[in-house]
C-alpha positions, -999 to 999 in steps of 0.1 A, spaced: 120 -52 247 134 -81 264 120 -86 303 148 -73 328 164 -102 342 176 -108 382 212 -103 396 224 -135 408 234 -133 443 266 -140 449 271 -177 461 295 -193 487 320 -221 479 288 -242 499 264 -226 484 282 -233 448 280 -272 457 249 -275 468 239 -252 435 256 -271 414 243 -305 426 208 -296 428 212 -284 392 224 -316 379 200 -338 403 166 -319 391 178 -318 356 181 -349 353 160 -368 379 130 -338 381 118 -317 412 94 -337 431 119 -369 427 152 -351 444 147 -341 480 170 -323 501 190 -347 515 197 -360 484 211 -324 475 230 -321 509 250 -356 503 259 -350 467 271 -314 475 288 -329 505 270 -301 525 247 -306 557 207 -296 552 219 -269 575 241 -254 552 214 -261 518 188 -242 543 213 -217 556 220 -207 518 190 -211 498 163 -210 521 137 -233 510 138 -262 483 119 -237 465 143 -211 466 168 -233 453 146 -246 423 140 -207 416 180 -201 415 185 -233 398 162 -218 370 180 -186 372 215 -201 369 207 -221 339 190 -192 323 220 -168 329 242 -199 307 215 -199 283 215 -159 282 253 -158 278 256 -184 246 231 -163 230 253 -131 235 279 -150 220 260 -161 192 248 -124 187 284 -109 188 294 -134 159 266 -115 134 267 -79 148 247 -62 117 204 -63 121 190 -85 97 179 -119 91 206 -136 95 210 -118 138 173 -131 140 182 -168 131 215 -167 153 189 -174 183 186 -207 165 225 -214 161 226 -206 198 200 -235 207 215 -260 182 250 -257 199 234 -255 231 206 -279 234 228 -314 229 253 -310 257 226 -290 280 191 -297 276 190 -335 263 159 -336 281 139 -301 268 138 -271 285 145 -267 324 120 -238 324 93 -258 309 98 -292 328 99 -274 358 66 -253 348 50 -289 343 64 -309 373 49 -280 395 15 -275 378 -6 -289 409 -38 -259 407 -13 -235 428 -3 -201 411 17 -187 435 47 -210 438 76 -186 430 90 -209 397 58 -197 377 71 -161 377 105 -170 370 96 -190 342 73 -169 323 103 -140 327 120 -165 307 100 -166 286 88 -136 278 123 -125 278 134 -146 250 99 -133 234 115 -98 235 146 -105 222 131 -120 195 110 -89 191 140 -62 190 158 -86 165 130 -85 148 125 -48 149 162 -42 138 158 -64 109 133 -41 94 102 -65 94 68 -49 87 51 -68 116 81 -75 142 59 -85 171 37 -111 147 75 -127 136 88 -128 170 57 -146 179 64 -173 150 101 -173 158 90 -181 196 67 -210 186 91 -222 164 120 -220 192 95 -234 217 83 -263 195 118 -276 190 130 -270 226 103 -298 236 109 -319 206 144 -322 218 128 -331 253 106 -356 236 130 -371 210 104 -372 181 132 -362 159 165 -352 154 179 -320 151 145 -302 154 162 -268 157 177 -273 125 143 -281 111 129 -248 132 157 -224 117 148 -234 82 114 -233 90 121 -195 101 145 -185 77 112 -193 52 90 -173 72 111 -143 74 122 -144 42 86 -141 29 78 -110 58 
């Protein structure tokens, strides 16, 4: 069963700039590297208003996960809604979602993951580790109930593979080792299910 995922809390036209920069800027710069002044000038916002909003440069890394991931959750709904009957074919749309997805918004890998690295200093209470493994887990359980509607004797084994599969090629994309890896992962787990 797929993790329950948060509301997102409504944001002001400031709080949508300063959102919106801070997305783009730790995307594509990382965490550690943007501070909050940066943020405030490119959202064209004081650090009054950043703070007033978010909270805490943590906060905003945590909602920056969460906006992304909301994206992320709404191109696999669309890619679910295009092959409405269980089967295979549903399981593998998770894969047709990343392919159109990954060139024009994750280039550089998965936000979840490079932020899960970039923060990995000994500490397991900074509030992105529970937001990332909801993420994660919640893709796990999607996987799982696709799995489970498609009739497969061991559904939580093949969600597993489909995960490591998905996973593998979300970093391959970061890393550039080669092209199109989740092409090479859905035929990979096309194979696999096929055989289940």
């Amino acid at each position: 069963m797929p993790q329950p995922v948060p509301e997102l809390a409504p944001l002001t036209p400031g709080g949508r700039r300063v959102l919106d920069a801070a997305s783009r800027l730790f995307y594509e710069r990382g965490i550690h590297a943007v501070g909050v002044d940066t943020i405030a000038e490119a959202a064209g916002v004081t650090k009054k208003t950043l703070y007033d909003r978010f909270g805490s440069k943590e906060a905003l890394v945590v909602a920056y996960l969460q906006h992304r991931d909301a994206r992320w959750r709404e191109r696999v709904a669309q890619q679910l809604a295009l092959v409405p009957e269980p089967g295979i074919e549903r399981v593998l749309a998770i894969f047709d979602a990343a392919i159109s997805w990954s060139d024009a918004n994750s280039p550089k890998g998965c936000s979840a993951i490079n932020a899960r690295a970039e923060i990995a200093d000994g500490t397991d209470d900074h509030p992105v580790f529970p937001e990332v493994s909801r993420q994660k887990l919640w893709l796990l359980g999607v996987f799982e109930e696709l799995c489970t509607e498609a009739g497969l004797p061991d559904p939580h084994a093949s969600a597993q593979a489909m995960m490591l599969l998905y996973e593998g090629a979300i970093v391959t994309v970061g890393m550039t080792t080669f092209a199109e890896p989740f092409v090479v992962a859905r035929r990979w787990a096309a194979a696999l299910l096929a055989q289940a």
